[in-house]
Residue, then its C-alpha position, 0 to 999 in steps of 0.5 A: x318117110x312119115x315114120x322117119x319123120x316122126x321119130x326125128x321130131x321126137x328123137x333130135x338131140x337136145x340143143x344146148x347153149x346160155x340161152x336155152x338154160x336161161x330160158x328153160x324150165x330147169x332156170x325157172x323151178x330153180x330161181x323159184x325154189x331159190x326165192x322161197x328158201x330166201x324168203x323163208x331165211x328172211x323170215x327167220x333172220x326177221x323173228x331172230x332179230x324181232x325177238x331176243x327171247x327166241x334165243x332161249x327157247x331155241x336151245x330147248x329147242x334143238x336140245x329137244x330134236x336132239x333127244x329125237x335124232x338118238x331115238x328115232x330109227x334113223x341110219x347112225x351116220x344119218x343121225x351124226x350128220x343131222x347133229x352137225x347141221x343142227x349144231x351149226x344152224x340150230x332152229x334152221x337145223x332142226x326145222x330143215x330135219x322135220x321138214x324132211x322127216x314129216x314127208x312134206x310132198x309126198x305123203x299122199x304118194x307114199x300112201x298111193x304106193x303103200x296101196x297098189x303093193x298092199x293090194x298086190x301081194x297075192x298077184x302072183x302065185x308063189x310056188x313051194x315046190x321051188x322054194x322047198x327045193x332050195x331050203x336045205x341046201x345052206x344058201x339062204x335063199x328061201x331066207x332071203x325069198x321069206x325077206x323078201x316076200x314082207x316087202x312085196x310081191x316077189x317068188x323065187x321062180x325055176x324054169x327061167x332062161x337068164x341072158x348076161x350082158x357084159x355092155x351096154x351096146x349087146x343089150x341094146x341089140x337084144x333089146x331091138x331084137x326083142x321089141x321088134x317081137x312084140x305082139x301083145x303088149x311093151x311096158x318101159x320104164x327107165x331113170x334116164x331117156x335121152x334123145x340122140x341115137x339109142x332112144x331113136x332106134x327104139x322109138x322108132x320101134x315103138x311107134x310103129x307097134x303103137x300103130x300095129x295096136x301093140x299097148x306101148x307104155x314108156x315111163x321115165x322119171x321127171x328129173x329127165x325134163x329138166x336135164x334130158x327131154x322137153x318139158x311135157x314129152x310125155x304128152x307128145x308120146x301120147x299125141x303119137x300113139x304111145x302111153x306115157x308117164x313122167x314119175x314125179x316131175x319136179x314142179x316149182x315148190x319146196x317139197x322133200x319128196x324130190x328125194x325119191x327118184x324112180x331109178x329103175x330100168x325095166x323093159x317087159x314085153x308080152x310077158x314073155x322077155x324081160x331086161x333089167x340091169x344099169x343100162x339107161x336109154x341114152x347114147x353113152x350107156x352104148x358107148x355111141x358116145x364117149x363120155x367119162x372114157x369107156x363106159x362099162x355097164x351090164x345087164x341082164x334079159x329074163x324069158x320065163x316065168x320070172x318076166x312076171x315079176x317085172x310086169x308086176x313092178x312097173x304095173x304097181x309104179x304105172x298105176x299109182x294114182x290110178x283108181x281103177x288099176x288093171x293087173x288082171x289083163x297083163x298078169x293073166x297072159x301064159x308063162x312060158x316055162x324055159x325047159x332046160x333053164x337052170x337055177x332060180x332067179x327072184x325079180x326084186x325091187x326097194x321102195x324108200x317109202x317103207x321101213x325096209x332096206x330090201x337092197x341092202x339087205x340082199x346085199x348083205x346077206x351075200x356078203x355074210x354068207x359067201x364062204x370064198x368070195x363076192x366080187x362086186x362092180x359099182x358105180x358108187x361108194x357112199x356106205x353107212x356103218x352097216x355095209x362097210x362093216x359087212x364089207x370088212x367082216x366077210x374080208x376079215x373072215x376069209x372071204x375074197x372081198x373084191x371091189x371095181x370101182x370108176x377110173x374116170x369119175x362122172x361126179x367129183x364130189x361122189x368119187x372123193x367120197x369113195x375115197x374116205x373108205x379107202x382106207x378101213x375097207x382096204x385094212x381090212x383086206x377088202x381089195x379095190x380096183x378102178x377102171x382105168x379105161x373109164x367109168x364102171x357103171x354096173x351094179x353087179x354082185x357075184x359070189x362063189x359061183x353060185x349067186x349073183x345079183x344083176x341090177x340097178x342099186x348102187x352102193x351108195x345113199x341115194x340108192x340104198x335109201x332114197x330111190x326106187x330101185x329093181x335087181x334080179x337075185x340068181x342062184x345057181x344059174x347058169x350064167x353065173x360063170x359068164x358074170x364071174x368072167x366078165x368081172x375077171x376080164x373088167x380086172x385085167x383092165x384096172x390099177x390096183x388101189x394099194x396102202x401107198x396109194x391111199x397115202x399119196x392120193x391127191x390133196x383135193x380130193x382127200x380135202x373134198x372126201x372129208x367135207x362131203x362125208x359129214x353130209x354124206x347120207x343127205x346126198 
């Protein structure tokens, strides 16, 4: 009866109402934010008017960031889209461009991450043997392991047991199952938690191993308490027992480090199981609630050596800032081999805070080395010129280029956008489909029946650039099939986008697409 009510007292659903925005700290941090752009806007209508000699210097100005946006290593879209806005608010324009490009916020984070990967590298073992296995075949994958291994810490692993889950209700059963195992330790970390039925189950859980003297570690991103949770839940975790972090809270000052959210979904436990995938702790992504239809989302659990990598992963965001780190204590506990396990499998994740585009990158190299096909499911079509160019050529070659996208959008906006691909990916013989009963949340790739990546990056800029963001690469895996089958199945249920249908999409949301394009990669 203690724990019910312990759990309740954290678990309630959010109450909702005029009132509670009015009063929340979401209205504050909004109406403070806003009173600083309008004073900095009044400045400078203030130093236009004052002085007339501001005009001419401003042309030399823009022109000057102009010449800057051409050489610099920027995203070709992302340069197009900073002219346009430069062009139309000059001096504002291009004050706004280095406001964002001088990582005003965040350089102190940027530098705490850059060190908790750097003194992290050799964490843990890499062994050749596995990645020899793999370098004659023609995949590409010890290329992809070598990619890979420059932005982190990150082995290809053997002897790993991978479990597919095609919804998000069949994880979170497993997850249960597992958490009620847990003996040593728990380390979570999600994008979204939200208090309602999923997250009460599992809290329940939590609490109570917290108090059998399991280490319990939840983390969420600070976006979560002005949408999902109280402001500070973190502390009332901590008053019961469990250690808890929100990454990068949003607090009431302009700064562009906002724009780097902890997207992840991880879930280790005692190094022995491991999920990740789209499934974020929160009652729709189970279908306990309808929002958006039917919601399709997938995952996968990990119980190897593999689980390794994802301890390390939340281990390097958890002790940032920290300055004693402790890697040793979790890191040290014995792999389990799986005898019997097929394939390998690389746990891999992308960090915005340096010049790599990890999940990109492996999203590409699947697309230019499948030779019959790569199916893919994603929430989310925002490209830059690059990926919709691999989308088109492996289409174009030959290859059978299939996409699932949403039926029932969850952000208008977004899915106009998807739209505006429509077209050239379609010409190029790039099929597309949509969900007819929902929203498809999944982040799948999968490609001739011999590799697959299950995880949390969307097709889109904020995923490809701006996140944190984990997956898991499977090569030869036995499960590979299952997730071929489930895209199948996910098939059946979609129309199919065709040349007409492009042609006769509604006026709204072709207007919406055109508008939203020119700032595409800023969203």
């Amino acid at each position: 009866m203690e724990n019910e009510e312990r759990v309740a007292s954290l678990a309630k659903p959010v109450k909702k109402g005029i009132l509670r925005l009015i009063f929340s700290r979401f209205f504050v941090i909004l109406l403070l934010l806003l009173l600083q752009l309008a004073l900095l806007v009044m400045a400078y209508l203030w130093f236009r008017d004052k002085l007339p000699a501001l005009l001419e210097i401003q042309g030399v100005f823009v022109f000057v960031m102009v010449i800057y946006l051409f050489n610099c290593s920027m995203d070709t879209s992302a340069k197009l889209t900073w002219i346009l806005i430069i062009s139309i608010l000059l001096v504002a324009g291009a004050a706004f461009l280095l406001f964002t490009q001088s990582n005003v916020g965040h350089r102190m984070e940027t530098d705490m991450v850059k060190r908790q990967i750097d003194s992290t590298r050799t964490a843990l073992a890499k062994d050749r043997e596995v990645l020899r296995a793999v370098e004659h075949d023609g995949s590409g994958t010890d290329d992809l392991c070598r990619y890979l291994n420059r932005t982190g810490c990150f082995p290809l692993y053997d002897k790993t047991q991978v479990t597919y889950f095609p919804l998000g209700e069949y994880k979170f059963a497993a997850m249960l199952e597992e958490l009620e195992k847990a003996e040593k330790y728990i380390f979570m970390e999600y994008f979204i938690v939200e208090e309602g039925y999923m997250w009460g189950r599992i809290l329940d859980i939590l609490l109570r191993k917290a108090a059998e003297g399991v280490e319990v570690r939840v983390m969420y991103d600070g976006m979560c308490e002005m949408s999902t949770l109280p402001v500070n839940y973190w502390k009332l975790l901590e008053a019961k027992g469990i250690h808890a972090k929100a990454f990068s809270s949003i607090k009431p000052v302009v700064s562009s480090h906002y724009n780097y959210r902890d997207h992840r979904k991880i879930l280790v436990i005692d190094g022995k199981v491991a999920f990740n995938g789209g499934v974020n702790l929160a009652d729709e992504y189970i279908n306990r609630i309808e929002r958006f239809g039917h919601w399709k989302d997938t995952a996968v659990m990990l119980k190897g050596p593999a689980v390794r990598s994802f301890a390390l992963m939340f281990l390097q965001m958890w002790n940032i800032g920290v300055e004693k780190p402790d890697y040793d204590t979790w890191l040290s506990l014995p792999a389990e081999d799986v005898d019997g396990a097929s394939g390998y499998v690389m746990p891999y994740c992308d960090s915005p805070l340096d010049e790599y585009k990890a999940g990109e990158s492996v999203y590409m190299d699947m697309l230019n080395r499948a030779t019959d096909y790569v199916h893919i499911m994603t929430p989310y079509l925002i490209l830059d010129g690059e990926l919709e160019t691999s989308l088109c050529y492996a289409a174009q070659r030959g290859v059978d280029v299939k996409l699932i996208l949403p039926g029932i959008p969850d952000k208008k906006v977004a899915y106009s956008l998807a739209k505006t691909h429509y077209k050239k990916l379609h010409e190029a013989g790039v099929k597309i489909y949509e969900y007819t009963p929902g929203f498809v949340h999944a982040k799948v790739f999968v490609s001739d029946d011999r590799k697959a990546v299950v995880g949390t990056i969307n097709l889109d800029y904020r995923s490809l650039y701006h996140h944190f963001e984990c997956a898991t690469y499977l090569y030869k895996v036995d499960c590979i099939t299952e997730i071929e089958s489930d895209f199948q199945e996910t098939l059946s249920k979609c129309r199919t986008v065709t040349a007409e249908s492009i042609k006769n999409e509604k006026i709204g949301y072709k207007l919406l697409g055109g508008l939203a394009k020119m700032i595409s990669p800023l969203m």
